[in-house]
Each structure stands twice: as structure tokens, then as C-alpha cells.
C-alpha positions as CSV (number, residue, x, y, z in Angstrom):
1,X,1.6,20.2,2.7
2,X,-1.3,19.2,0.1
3,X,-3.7,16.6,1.6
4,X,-2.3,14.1,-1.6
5,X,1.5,15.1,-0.3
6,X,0.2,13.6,3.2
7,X,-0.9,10.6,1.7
8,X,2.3,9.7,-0.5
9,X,5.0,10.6,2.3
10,X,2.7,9.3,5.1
11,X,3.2,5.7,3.0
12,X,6.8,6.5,1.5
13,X,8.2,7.0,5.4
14,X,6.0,3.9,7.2
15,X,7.9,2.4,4.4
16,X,10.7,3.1,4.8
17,X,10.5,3.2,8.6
18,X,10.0,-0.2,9.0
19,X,12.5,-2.1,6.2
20,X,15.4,-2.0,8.7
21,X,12.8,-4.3,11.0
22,X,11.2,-6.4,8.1
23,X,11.0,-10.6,8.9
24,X,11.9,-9.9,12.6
25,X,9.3,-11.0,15.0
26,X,7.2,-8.7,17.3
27,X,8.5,-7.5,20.5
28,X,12.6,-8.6,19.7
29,X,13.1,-4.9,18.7
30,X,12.5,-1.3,19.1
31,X,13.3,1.2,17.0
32,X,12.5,5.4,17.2
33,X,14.0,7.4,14.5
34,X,14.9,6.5,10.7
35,X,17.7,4.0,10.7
36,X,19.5,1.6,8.2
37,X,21.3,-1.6,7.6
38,X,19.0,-3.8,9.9
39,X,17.5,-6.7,7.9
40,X,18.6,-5.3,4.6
41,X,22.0,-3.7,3.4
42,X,20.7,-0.4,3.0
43,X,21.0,3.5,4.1
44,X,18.3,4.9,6.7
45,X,15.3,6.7,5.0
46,X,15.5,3.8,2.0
47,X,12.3,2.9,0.7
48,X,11.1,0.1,-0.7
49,X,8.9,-1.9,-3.1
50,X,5.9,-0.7,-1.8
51,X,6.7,2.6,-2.4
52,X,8.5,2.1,-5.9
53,X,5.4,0.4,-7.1
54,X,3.6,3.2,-6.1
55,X,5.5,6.0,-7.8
56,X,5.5,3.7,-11.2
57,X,1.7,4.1,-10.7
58,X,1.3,7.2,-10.5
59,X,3.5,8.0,-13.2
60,X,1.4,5.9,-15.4
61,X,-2.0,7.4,-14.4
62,X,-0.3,10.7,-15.4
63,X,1.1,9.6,-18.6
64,X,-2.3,8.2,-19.8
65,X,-3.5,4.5,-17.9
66,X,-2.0,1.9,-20.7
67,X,-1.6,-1.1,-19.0
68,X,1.2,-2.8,-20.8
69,X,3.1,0.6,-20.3
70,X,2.5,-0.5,-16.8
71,X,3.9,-3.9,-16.7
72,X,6.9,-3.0,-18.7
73,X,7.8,-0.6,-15.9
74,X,7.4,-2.8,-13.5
75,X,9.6,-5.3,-15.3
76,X,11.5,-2.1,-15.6
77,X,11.6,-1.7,-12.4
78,X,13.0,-5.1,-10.8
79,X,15.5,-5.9,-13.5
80,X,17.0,-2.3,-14.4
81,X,16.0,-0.4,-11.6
82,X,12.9,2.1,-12.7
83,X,12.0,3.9,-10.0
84,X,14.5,2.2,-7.6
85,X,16.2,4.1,-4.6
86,X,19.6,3.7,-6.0
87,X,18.7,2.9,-10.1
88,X,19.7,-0.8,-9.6
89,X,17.8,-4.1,-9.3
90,X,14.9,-3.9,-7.0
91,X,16.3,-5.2,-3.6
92,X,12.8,-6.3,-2.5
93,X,10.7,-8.3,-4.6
94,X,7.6,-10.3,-3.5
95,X,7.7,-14.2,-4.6
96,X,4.1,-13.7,-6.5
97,X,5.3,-10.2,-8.7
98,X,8.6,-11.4,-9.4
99,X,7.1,-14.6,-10.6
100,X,4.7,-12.9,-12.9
101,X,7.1,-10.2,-14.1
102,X,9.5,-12.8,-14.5
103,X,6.8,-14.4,-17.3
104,X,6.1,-10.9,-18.6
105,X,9.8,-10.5,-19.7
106,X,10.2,-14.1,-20.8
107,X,6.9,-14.7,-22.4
108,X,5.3,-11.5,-23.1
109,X,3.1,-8.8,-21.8
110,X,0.0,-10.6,-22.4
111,X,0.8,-13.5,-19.7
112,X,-1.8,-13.2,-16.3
113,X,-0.5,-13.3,-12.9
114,X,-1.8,-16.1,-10.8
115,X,-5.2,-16.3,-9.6
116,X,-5.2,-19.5,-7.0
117,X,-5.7,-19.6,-3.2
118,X,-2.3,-19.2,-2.3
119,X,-1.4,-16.4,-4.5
120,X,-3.0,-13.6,-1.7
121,X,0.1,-11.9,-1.1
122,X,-0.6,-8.0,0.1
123,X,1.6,-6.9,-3.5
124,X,-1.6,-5.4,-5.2
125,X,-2.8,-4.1,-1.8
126,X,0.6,-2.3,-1.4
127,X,-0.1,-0.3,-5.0
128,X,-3.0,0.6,-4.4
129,X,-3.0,4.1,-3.0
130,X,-3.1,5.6,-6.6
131,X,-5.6,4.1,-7.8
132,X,-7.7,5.5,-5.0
133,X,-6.5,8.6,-5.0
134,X,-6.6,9.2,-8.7
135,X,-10.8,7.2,-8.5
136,X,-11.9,10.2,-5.7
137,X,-14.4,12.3,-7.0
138,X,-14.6,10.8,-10.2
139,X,-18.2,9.8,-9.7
140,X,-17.2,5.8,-9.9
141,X,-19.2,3.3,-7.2
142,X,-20.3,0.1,-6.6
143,X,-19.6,-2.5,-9.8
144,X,-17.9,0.2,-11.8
145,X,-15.8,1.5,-9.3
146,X,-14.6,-2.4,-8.3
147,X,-13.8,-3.8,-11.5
148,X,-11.7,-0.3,-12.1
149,X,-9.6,-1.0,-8.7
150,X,-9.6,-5.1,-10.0
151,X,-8.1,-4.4,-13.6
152,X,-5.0,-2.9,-11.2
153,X,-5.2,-5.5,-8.5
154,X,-5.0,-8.6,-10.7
155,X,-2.0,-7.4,-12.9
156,X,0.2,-9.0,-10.4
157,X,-2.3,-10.5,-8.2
158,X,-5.5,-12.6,-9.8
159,X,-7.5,-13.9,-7.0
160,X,-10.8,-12.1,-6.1
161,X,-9.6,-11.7,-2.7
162,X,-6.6,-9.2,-3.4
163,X,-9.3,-7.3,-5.2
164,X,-11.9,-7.3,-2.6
165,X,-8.8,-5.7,-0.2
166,X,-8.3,-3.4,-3.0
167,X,-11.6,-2.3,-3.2
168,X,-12.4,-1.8,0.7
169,X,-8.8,0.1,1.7
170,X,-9.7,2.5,-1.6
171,X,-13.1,3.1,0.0
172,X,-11.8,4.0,3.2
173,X,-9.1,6.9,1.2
174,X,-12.3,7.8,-0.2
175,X,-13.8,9.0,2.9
176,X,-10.9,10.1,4.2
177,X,-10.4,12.7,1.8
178,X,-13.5,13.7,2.9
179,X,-12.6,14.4,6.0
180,X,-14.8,11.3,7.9
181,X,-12.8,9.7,10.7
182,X,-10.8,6.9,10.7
183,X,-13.9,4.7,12.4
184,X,-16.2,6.2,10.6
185,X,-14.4,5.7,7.1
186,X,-14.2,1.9,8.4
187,X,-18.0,1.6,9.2
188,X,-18.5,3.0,5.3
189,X,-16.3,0.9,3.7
190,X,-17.7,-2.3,5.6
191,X,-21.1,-1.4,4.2
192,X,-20.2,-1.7,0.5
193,X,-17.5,-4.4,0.8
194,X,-20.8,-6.2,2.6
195,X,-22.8,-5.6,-0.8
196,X,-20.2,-6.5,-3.1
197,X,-19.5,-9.6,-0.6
198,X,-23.0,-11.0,-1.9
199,X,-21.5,-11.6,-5.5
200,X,-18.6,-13.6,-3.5
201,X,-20.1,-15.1,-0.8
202,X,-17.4,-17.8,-0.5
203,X,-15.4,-15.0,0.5
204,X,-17.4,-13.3,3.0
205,X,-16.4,-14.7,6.0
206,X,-12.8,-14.3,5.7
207,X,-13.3,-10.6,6.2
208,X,-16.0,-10.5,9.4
209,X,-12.8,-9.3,11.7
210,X,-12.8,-6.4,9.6
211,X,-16.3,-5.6,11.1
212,X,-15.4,-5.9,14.6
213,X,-11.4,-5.3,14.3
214,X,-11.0,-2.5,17.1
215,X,-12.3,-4.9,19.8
216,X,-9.1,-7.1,18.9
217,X,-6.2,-7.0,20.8
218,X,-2.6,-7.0,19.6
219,X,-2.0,-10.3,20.3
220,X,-5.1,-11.1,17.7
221,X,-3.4,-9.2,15.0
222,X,-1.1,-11.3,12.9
223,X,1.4,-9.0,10.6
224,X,2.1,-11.3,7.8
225,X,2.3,-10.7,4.0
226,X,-1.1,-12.3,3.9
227,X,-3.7,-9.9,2.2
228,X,-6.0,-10.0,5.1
229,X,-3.6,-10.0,7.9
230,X,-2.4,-7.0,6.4
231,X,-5.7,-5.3,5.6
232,X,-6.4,-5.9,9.4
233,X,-3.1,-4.8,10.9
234,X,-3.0,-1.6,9.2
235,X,-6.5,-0.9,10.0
236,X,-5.9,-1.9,13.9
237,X,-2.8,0.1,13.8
238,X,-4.8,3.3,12.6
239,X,-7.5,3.1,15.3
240,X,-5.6,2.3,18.0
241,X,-3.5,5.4,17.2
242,X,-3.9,9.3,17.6
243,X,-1.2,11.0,15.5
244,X,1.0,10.0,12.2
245,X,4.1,8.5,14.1
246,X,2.1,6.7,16.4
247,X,0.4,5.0,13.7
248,X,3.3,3.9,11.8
249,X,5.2,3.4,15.2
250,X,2.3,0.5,16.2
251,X,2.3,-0.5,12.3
252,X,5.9,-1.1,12.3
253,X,6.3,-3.0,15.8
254,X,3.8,-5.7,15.3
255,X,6.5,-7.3,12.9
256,X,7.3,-9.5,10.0
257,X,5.8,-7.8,7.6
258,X,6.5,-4.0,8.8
259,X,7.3,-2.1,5.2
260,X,4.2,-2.7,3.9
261,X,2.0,-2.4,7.1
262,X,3.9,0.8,7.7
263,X,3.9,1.9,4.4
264,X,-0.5,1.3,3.8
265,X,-0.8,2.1,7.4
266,X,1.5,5.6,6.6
267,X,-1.1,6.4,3.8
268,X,-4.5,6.4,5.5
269,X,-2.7,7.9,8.6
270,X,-1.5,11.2,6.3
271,X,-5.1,11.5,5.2
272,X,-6.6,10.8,8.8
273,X,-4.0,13.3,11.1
274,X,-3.3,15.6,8.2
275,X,0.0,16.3,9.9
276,X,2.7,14.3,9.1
277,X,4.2,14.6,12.9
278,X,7.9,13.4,11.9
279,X,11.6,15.5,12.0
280,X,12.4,17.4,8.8
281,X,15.1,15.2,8.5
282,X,13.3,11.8,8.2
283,X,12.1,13.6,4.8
284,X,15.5,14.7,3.6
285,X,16.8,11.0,4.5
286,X,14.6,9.6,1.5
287,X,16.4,8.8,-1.3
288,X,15.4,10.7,-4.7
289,X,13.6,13.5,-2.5
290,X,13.3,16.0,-5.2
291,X,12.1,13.1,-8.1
292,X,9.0,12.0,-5.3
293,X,8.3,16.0,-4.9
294,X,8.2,16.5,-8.5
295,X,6.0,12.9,-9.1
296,X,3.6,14.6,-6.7
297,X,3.4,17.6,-8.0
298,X,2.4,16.1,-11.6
299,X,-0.1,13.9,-10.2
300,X,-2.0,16.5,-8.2
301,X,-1.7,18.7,-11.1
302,X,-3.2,15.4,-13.4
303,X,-6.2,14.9,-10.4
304,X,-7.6,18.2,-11.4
């Protein structure tokens, strides 16, 4: 398996491993293998938002980067089911994207997603993989490499601070596909989130756990759908890890929001382990199997 394969199962599985545990608090559960019908009415292996945003990504970085293309499929996505597991309504929609796809059907393409303090939801940090994965090796840093990752970030998410989360987890799949270790990838990424910081100082001390986040225990990590508690959980959950499973395994049982920490944590983990250390059958579980093959086989072929 191709090191881009790793990285888009690695999130499509932590996905879908932890939706049947989503909302549920930490430590009222356990769960092993791929299994269904816990907090939402759906089959084992089902993904979920996350990685449904994700594939409508990538398929618009292969078809040419138009960014009304890309809200319309997004709109496309939660009211007719683009890209959904079963072709009907997105089952899992945050509050902030549905609110701002709601206003792109109603009022147009042209309407901006929210951009105040309490619109720092992890939905633009979920969709992000592409964009770094598609950015690698294109020769993009500093300024010009941020406001490239921003003009994704704030489609559905327009505070600086989704961006700034953007920008540091696409710095980390940057090293990682070059084969620097998870802590060292970390260190890297701190460095140039730590320049970029100086043009939004107001934010810089929201993000010194980052700096120090392996001394944290797991009582210290919160696992909500806030931007930085998930930048941090998925981080703690890699480097206090040492294989795929037992990434997405510590990911998924800090709780509430265990999709999306499995799912971003499921991405870097494919790049770090390289193995995806999972049964065969946890692949053939996911729903549209052959549609997510072919998606990656077009987008590796469009990264050359």
C-alpha cells in the first residue's frame, strides 16, 4: 500500500472506528474491532463526515481546485447525498457547516461561513488532509503556503484559529512524508506555527500545550469538537502510541468527539507506522470500497 493509501484509510477507518462511540464519555466504553449501531443507526465499517468531506476534496483538487465547484458538492453532499456511505442525506453534519451550507443553498455560493470566537469547530481541521497532501513538494512555505491551506479552512470555518490548526497539522503530513518521526514532525511544525504566531499574537497562547503536549497526561486531554482540543488529542494520541491501531485505539477512547480524533489521528498515524496494522476485513467493511480505491488512485496519479 502507497504511502498516500496509508494516509486516506489510516483517516477513513479511525473514522469509522470511532462513530459507533461518538458523544459517549471516556472510560463508559470499550470497544476492539469494527462495530455498528452504537450512537448512530448505522452498519459497522460506516464512515462519516469527516471522511466524506475528505473524498469531495480530493475529488475537486483532481478535477481542477474551483471553489464554488467545491461548495456545491458539499451542499451536494448533505442534502442529496454526494459522497455519502449510502447516497442519502449526510447523517452527520456539524452545527457550523450545516449552517453555512444551509446559506450557500438558500442565498448563494458567494455567502462566507462564520468568522466569530465561537465558530472553532474542528470541521475545517477534519478536511484538511488533502490539502496537505496535494501542497507536499510543491515548493509552498511560510505566507504562501498558509493563506493556500486558509482559502480551504475558511470555506466553512472563518476564524484565524481554524486556519492556524490547519496550517500546523499540514506541516506535520509534511514531514511525515518525509519520513521524520512523529516528535520530530511536532518539534518542526511548532517552529513555523511559532513564526506565523507573530502575525496573530492574540492567538499565541492558546496553542503553548501544543509545545509541551507529550508531558500531558490523559486526564489533561479534553476530546471535544473544539479545534484545539482536537489538534491536541490527536497529537497526544499519536505520541503516546507505537503502531496504527494503537493510535486510533487511544484516539477513539478518550471520547466525545471520537470520529474525528480517530479519523485526523488515523491520517498522520498511516504516514508515521506506514503499516496500516488492522484485519483485512475492517477494509472490506467500508462502505463504497472500490469508489475510495479508485478516488485514491486518481489523486496519486493527479500528485505527480
Amino acid at each position: 500500500m502507497s504511502i498516500i493509501s496509508n494516509a486516506i484509510y489510516g483517516f477513513t477507518l479511525g473514522d469509522a472506528f470511532g462513530v459507533p462511540v461518538e458523544f459517549q464519555e471516556r472510560d463508559t466504553y470499550k470497544v476492539e474491532e469494527m462495530v455498528g449501531y452504537g450512537s448512530w443507526d448505522v452498519p459497522a465499517g460506516t464512515w462519516s463526515d469527516d471522511s466524506a468531506m475528505m473524498f469531495i476534496t480530493m475529488e475537486n483538487l483532481i478535477r481542477g481546485k474551483d471553489i464554488n465547484q467545491l461548495k456545491q458538492a458539499f451542499c451536494d453532499w448533505a442534502h442529496r447525498g454526494y459522497w455519502t456511505y449510502n447516497d442519502e442525506p449526510a447523517f452527520d453534519v456539524g452545527i457550523t457547516i450545516r449552517e453555512v451550507i444551509n446559506r450557500w443553498e438558500r442565498d448563494g455560493l458567494h455567502e462566507k461561513a462564520k468568522s466569530d470566537e465561537f465558530s472553532n469547530g474542528n470541521g475545517a481541521l477534519m478536511r484538511i488532509l488533502p490539502i496537505a497532501l496535494w501542497t507536499y513538494g510543491k515548493e509552498l512555505q511560510g505566507d504562501v503556503l498558509f493563506l493556500y491551506v486558509k482559502e480551504y479552512a475558511e470555506l466553512t470555518h472563518g476564524h484565524i484559529r481554524s486556519t492556524l490548526c490547519c496550517y500546523h497539522y499540514t506541516l506535520v503530513v509534511h514531514r511525515l512524508l518525509e519520513g521524520i518521526g512523529a516528535a520530530d514532525s511536532l518539534i518542526f511544525a511548532n517552529e513555523a506555527l511559532t513564526e506565523m504566531l507573530k502575525q496573530y499574537h492574540e492567538e499565541a497562547s492558546l496553542f503553548d500545550r501544543l509545545f509541551t503536549i507529550n508531558d500531558f497526561s490523559r486526564a489533561d486531554i479534553a476530546s471535544s469538537g473544539y479545534v484545539i482540543d482536537t489538534l491536541e488529542a490527536v497529537y497526544w494520541s499519536l505520541l503516546n502510541s507505537s503502531n496504527y491501531y494503537e493510535a486510533i485505539s487511544t484516539a477513539v477512547h478518550l471520547g466525545k468527539d471520537t470520529d474525528t480524533i480517530g479519523a485526523l489521528t488515523g491520517g498522520l498515524a498511516g504516514l508515521a507506522y506506514k503499516k496500516l496494522n488492522v484485519p483485512q476485513q475492517w477494509f472490506e467493511m467500508l462502505p463504497k470500497r472500490s469508489n475510495i480505491q479508485d478516488l485514491i488512485s486518481r489523486f496519486e496519479q493527479a500528485l505527480k
